[in-house]
C-alpha positions in Angstrom: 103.6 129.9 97.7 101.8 132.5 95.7 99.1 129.3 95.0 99.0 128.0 98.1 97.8 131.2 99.5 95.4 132.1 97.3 93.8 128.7 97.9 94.0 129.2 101.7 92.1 132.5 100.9 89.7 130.6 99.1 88.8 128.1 101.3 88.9 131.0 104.2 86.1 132.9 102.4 84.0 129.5 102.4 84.1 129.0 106.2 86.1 126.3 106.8 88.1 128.0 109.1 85.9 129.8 111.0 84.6 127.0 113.0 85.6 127.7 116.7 84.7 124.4 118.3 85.6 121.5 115.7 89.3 121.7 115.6 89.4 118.2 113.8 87.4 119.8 111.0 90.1 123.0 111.1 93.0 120.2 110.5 91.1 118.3 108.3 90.9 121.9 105.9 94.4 122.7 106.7 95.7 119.1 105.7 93.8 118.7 102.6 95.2 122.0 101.1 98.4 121.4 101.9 98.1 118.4 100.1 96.2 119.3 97.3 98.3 122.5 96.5 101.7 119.5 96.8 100.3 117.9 93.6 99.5 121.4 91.6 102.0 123.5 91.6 104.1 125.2 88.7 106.0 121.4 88.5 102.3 120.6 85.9 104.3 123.5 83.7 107.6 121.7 83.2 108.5 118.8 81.1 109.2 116.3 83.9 105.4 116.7 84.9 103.9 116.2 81.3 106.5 113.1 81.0 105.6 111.8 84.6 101.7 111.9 84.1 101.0 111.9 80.6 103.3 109.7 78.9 99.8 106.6 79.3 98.4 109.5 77.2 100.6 109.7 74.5 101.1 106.3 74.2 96.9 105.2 74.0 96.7 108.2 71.0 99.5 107.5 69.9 98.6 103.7 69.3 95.3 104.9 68.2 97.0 107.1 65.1 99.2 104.1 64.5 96.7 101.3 64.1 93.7 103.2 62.9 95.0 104.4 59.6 97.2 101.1 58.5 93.8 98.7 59.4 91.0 101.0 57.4 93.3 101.2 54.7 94.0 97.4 54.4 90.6 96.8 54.9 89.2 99.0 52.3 91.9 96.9 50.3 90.9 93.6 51.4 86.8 94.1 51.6 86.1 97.1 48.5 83.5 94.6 47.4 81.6 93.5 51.1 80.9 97.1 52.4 78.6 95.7 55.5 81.6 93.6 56.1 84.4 96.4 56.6 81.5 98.8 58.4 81.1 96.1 60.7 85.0 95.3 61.4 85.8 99.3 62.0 82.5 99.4 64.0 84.3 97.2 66.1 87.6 98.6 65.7 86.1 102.0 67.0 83.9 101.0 69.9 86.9 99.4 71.5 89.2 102.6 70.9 86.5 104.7 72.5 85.9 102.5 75.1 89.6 102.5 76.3 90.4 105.6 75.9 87.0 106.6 78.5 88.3 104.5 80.3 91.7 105.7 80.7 90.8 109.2 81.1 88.6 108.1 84.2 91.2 106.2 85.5 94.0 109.3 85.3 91.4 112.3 85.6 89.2 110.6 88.9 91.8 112.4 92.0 91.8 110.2 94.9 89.2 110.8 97.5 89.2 113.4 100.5 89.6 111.7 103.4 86.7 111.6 106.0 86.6 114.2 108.8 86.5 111.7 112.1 89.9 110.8 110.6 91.9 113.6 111.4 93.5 114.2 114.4 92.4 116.9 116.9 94.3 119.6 118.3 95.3 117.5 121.7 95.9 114.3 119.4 98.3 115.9 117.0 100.3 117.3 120.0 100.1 113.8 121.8 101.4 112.3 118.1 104.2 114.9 117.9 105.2 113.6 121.7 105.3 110.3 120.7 106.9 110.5 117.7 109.6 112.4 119.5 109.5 109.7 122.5 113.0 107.1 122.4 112.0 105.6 125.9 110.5 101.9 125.3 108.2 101.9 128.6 107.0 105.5 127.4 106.3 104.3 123.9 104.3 101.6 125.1 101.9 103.4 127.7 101.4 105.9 124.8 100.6 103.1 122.2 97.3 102.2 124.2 95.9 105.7 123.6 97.1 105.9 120.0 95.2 102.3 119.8 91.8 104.0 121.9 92.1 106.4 119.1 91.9 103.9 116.2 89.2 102.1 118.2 87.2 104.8 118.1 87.1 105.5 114.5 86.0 101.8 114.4 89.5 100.9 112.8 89.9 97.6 113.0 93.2 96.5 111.1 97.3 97.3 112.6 101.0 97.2 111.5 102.4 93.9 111.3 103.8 94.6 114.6 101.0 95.8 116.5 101.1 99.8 116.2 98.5 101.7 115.1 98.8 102.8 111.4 98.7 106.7 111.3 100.2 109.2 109.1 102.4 111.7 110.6 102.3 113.9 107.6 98.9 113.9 106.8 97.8 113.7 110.5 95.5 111.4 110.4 94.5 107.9 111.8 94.7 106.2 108.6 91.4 104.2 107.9 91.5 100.8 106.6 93.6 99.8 103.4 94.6 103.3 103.2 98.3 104.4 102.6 100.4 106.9 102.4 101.6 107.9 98.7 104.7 109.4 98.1 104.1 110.4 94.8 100.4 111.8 95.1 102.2 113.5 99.0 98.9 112.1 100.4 96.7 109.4 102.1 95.0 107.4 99.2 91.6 105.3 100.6 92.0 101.4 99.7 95.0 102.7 97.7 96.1 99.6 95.1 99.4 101.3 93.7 100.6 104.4 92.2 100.8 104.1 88.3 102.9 105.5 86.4 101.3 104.8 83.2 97.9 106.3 84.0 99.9 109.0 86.3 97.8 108.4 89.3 97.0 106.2 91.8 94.4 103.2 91.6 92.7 103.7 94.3 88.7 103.2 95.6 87.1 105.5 93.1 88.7 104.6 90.0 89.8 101.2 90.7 87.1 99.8 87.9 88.5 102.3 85.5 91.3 101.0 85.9 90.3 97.0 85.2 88.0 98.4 82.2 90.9 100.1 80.7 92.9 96.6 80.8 89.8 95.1 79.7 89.1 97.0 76.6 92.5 97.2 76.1 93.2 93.6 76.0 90.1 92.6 73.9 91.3 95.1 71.0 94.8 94.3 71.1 93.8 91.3 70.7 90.7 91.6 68.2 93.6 93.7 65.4 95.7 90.6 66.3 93.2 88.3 64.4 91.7 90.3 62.2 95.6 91.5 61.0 96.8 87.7 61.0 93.4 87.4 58.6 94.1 89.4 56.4 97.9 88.8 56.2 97.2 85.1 55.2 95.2 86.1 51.9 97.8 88.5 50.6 98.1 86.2 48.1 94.6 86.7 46.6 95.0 90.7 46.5 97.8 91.7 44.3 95.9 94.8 44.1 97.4 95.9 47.9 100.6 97.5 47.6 104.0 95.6 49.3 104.3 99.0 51.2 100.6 98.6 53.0 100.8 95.2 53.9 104.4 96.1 55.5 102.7 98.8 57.6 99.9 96.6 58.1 102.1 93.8 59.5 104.3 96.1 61.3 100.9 97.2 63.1 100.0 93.8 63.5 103.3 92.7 65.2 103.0 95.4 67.5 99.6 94.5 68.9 100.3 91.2 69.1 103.2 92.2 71.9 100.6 94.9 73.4 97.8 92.0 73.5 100.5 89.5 75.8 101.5 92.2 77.8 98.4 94.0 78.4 96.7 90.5 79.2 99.3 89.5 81.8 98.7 92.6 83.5 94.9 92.2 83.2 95.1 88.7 84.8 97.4 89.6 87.8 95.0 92.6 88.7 91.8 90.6 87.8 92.9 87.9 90.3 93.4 90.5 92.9 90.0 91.5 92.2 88.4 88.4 92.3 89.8 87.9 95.6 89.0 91.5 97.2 92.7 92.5 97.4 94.7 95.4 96.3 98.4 94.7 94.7 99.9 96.3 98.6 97.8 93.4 99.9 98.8 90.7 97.7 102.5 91.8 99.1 102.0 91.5 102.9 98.8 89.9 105.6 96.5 92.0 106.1 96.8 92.2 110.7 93.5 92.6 112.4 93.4 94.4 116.1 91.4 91.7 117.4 94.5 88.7 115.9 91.5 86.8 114.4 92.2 85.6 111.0 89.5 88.2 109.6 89.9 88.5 105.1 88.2 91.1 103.1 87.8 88.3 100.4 83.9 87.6 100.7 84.2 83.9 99.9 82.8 84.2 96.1 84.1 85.7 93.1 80.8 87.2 92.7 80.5 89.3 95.8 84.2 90.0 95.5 83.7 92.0 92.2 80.8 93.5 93.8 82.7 95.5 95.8 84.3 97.6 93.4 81.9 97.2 90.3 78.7 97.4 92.2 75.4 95.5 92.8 74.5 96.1 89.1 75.8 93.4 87.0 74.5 95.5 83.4 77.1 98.2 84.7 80.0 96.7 85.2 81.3 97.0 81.6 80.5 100.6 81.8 83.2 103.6 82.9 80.4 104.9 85.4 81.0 105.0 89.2 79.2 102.3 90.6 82.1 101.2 93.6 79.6 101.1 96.6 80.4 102.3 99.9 82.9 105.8 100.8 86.4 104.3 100.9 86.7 103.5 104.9 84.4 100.6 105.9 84.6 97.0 104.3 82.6 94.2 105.1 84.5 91.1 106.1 84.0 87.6 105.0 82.8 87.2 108.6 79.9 89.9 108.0 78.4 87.5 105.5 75.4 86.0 107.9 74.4 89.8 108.0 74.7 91.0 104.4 73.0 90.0 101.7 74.7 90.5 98.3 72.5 89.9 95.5 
């Protein structure tokens, strides 16, 4: 509590309560620190909080201290005469441990982003969403319904439930934009949220979605780049008698292990690559995606190309690069339908 309001006080002494005539702007202040101050509190001191968001951590660096050692050692074993030919193997070895762990650290540092301020209900709308939450009377319900729906219309929402009704959060008091949802876990609105991640101990979501797919990537190609290397090297033991028994078990050991992470972390890769390649999040691969109008409307621009474009950006030299790139701000999408009037290059 002692956070909360000192926060408050904070954000008091910058003005974002003093405005008199945007009430929708007052909400949107009061709603973001609520939910920013659910995510900090003294639960980040406690083991269950370290455990919760930092185990992906501990398990990169850990992997990192594990395979690091045991291969350079081998190596130096294996290649003591060809020194451009180890420098050039460890070279490797090293660009694609730094490149997953920037990766990764994008992907769990990058917080998911503030939603807009035309979002947020006003004063009379959060009153009129309290009624109707509270309403049980069908007919009621229903004649309220078309002015929740007048309110998504005019925040140019253009998606629904499955059943019709207009997806806002009661908690977050918002209309909730496109391919936003609620997260439990995060206790807030997440924009084009994917899912929630245990493993990176946040939520995939629009601004570190291509962290995300890099850290598979990277992941994937040096899992599976000690894989043949250490299946190399293990098939010439042989020749070195020099090597000690206890290395090469190490080594193998190592190998064995990143031969498991390579299938595993490849599977994942693929199933959230496809999603990709199709403009979908893992939510949407679950369930349609309902449009207000009931025409058969899909995010999925028609080519992989453009697809990818939408979370890596216009510049193709980029995309293997941790930098944010993702074009737009989270809310508006273009549609496969939009195609006659965008040009993607």
């Amino acid at each position: 509590m002692q956070l909360t309001q000192r926060l408050i006080s904070a954000n008091s002494d910058h003005g974002e309560f003093q405005s008199a005539t945007a009430n929708n702007k007052v909400l949107m202040s009061t709603s973001f620190t609520t939910d920013y101050t659910l995510t900090v509190p003294s639960a980040q001191c406690t083991a269950n909080y370290v455990l919760t968001n930092y185990w992906g951590s501990v398990l990169i660096f850990g992997t990192a201290l594990l395979v690091l050692p045991s291969y350079i050692s081998t190596l130096m074993c294996f290649m003591s005469k060809n020194t451009l030919g180890f420098s050039i193997l460890v070279c490797f070895l090293v660009f694609y441990l730094v490149m997953v762990i920037w990766s990764f650290a994008l992907t769990h540092s990058t917080a998911p982003p503030s939603i807009p301020e035309r979002y947020y209900f006003t004063k009379e709308e959060n009153a009129f969403v309290q009624d109707y939450e509270k309403t049980t009377e069908v007919e009621t319900r229903q004649s309220m319904h078309e002015r929740l729906s007048d309110m998504a219309r005019r925040r140019g929402i253009r998606t629904c439930a499955r059943d019709g009704s207009v997806n806002y959060c009661i908690t977050c008091k918002i209309i909730k934009p496109e391919r936003t949802h609620h997260c439990s876990i995060c206790q807030q609105c997440v924009l084009r949220m994917d899912h929630h991640c245990p493993f990176f101990g946040n939520c995939i979501h629009f601004e570190n979605a291509k962290f995300f797919l890099l850290t598979l990537f990277y992941g994937c190609l040096g899992a599976i780049y000690v894989l043949v290397t250490g299946v190399a090297c293990l098939s010439m033991r042989s020749s070195m008698p020099e090597c000690s028994n206890r290395s090469f078990f190490w080594f193998g050991a190592m190998t064995l292990y990143c031969g498991l992470l390579a299938i595993l972390v490849s599977l994942f890769f693929a199933f959230s690559m496809k999603n990709a390649m199709h403009n979908q999040t893992t939510l949407e691969s679950m369930s349609d995606i309902v449009f207000i109008d009931g025409k058969p409307h899909s995010y999925d621009l028609g080519s992989v190309r453009s697809n990818l474009k939408q979370i890596f950006g216009p510049i193709s030299v980029l995309w293997l690069v941790p930098v944010h790139t993702t074009p737009g701000d989270g809310t508006d999408f273009p549609l496969r339908d939009d195609l006659t009037s965008i040009e993607f290059t």
